[in-house]
C-alpha positions in Angstrom: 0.0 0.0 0.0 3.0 2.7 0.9 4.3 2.1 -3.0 0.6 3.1 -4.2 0.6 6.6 -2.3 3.9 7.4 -3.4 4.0 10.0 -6.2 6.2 9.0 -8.9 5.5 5.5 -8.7 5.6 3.3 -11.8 2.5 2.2 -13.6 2.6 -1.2 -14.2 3.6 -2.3 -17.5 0.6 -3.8 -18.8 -2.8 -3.8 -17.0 -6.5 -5.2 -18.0 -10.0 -4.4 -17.6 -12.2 -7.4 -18.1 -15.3 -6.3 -20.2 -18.7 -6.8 -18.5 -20.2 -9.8 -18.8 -23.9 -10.9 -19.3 -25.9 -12.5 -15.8 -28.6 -13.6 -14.3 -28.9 -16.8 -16.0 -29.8 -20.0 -13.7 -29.2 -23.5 -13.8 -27.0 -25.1 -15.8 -26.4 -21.7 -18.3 -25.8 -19.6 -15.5 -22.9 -22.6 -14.5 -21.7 -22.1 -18.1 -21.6 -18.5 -18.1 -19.4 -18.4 -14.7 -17.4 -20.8 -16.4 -16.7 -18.5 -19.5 -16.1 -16.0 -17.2 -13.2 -17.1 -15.2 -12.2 -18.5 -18.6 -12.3 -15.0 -20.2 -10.2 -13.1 -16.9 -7.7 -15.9 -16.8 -7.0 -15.2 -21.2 -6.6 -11.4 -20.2 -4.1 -12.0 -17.1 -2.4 -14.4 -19.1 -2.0 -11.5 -21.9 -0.9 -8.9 -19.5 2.0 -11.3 -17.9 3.2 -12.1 -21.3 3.1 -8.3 -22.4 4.8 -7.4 -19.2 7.6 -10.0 -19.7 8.6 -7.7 -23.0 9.9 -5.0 -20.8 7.8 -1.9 -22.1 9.8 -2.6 -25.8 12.5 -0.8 -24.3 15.7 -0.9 -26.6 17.6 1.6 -24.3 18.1 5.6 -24.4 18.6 5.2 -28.9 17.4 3.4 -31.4 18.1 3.8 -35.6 15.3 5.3 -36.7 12.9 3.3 -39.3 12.5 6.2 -41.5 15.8 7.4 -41.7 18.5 5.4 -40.5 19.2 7.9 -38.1 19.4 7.4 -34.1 16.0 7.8 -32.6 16.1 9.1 -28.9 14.4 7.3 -25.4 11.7 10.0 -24.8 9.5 8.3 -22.0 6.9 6.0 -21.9 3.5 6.2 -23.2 0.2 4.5 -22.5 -2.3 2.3 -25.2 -5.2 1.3 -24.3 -6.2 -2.0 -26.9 -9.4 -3.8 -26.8 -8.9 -7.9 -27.5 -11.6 -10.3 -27.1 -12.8 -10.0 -23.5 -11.7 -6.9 -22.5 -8.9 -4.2 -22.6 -5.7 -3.8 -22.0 -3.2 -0.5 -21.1 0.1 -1.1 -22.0 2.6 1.5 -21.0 5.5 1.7 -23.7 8.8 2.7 -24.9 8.4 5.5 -26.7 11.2 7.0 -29.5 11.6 10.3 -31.5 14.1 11.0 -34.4 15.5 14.5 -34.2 16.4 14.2 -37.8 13.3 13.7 -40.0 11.3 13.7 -36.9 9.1 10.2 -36.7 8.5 8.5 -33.9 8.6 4.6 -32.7 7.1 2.3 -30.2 9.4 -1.0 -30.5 6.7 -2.9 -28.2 3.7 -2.0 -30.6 6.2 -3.7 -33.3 6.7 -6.9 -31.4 3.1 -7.6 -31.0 2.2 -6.2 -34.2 0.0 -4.2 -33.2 -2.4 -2.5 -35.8 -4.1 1.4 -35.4 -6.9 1.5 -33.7 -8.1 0.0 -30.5 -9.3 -3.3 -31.7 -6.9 -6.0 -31.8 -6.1 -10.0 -32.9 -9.5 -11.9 -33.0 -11.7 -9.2 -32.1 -10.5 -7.4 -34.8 -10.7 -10.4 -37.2 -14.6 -10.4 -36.4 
């Protein structure tokens, strides 16, 4: 609790917000829909260790920049929020800036292959 009240303390790398679900069902289909549930916050807690393991796509203070060739400066982290099947997820992430021709580069939105937009993998695919 003392680390949470601290200012300056670091966000976790990757957190996740489980999507509500639908209830109220009895019987045997209210069984299955607890089932899916659990099923559905285990997939995203499994996706936020794994994400977390690729520490923020960090690649140090430089980089050679995509675009140009160029070195590409640390500048911070940055939050995403993505939406998979199930719920969402905030990554915070590396974030690079070329002084030369100016673009800019997230090395962890590269290793996931992450597309624009919020939607993600299969929900995206839908």
């Amino acid at each position: 609790m003392a680390n949470q009240k601290q200012s300056g303390a670091k966000k976790p790398p990757v957190t996740f917000e489980p999507l509500p679900s639908a209830q109220g069902a009895t019987g045997r289909f209210g069984l299955e829909d607890a089932a899916e549930e659990v099923a559905r916050q285990a997939k995203l807690r499994r996706l936020a260790e794994g994400i977390a393991t690729s520490k923020r796509g960090s690649e140090g203070n430089r980089r050679r920049c995509p675009g140009c060739g160029q070195w590409q400066r640390y500048k911070g982290e940055r939050a995403r929020q993505i939406e998979v099947e199930g719920g969402r997820l905030t990554l915070q992430r590396a974030y690079y800036a070329c002084l030369t021709c100016g673009q800019t580069s997230y090395p962890l939105d590269e290793q996931l292959s992450l597309v624009a937009g919020k939607e993600q993998g299969r929900l995206r695919e839908k």
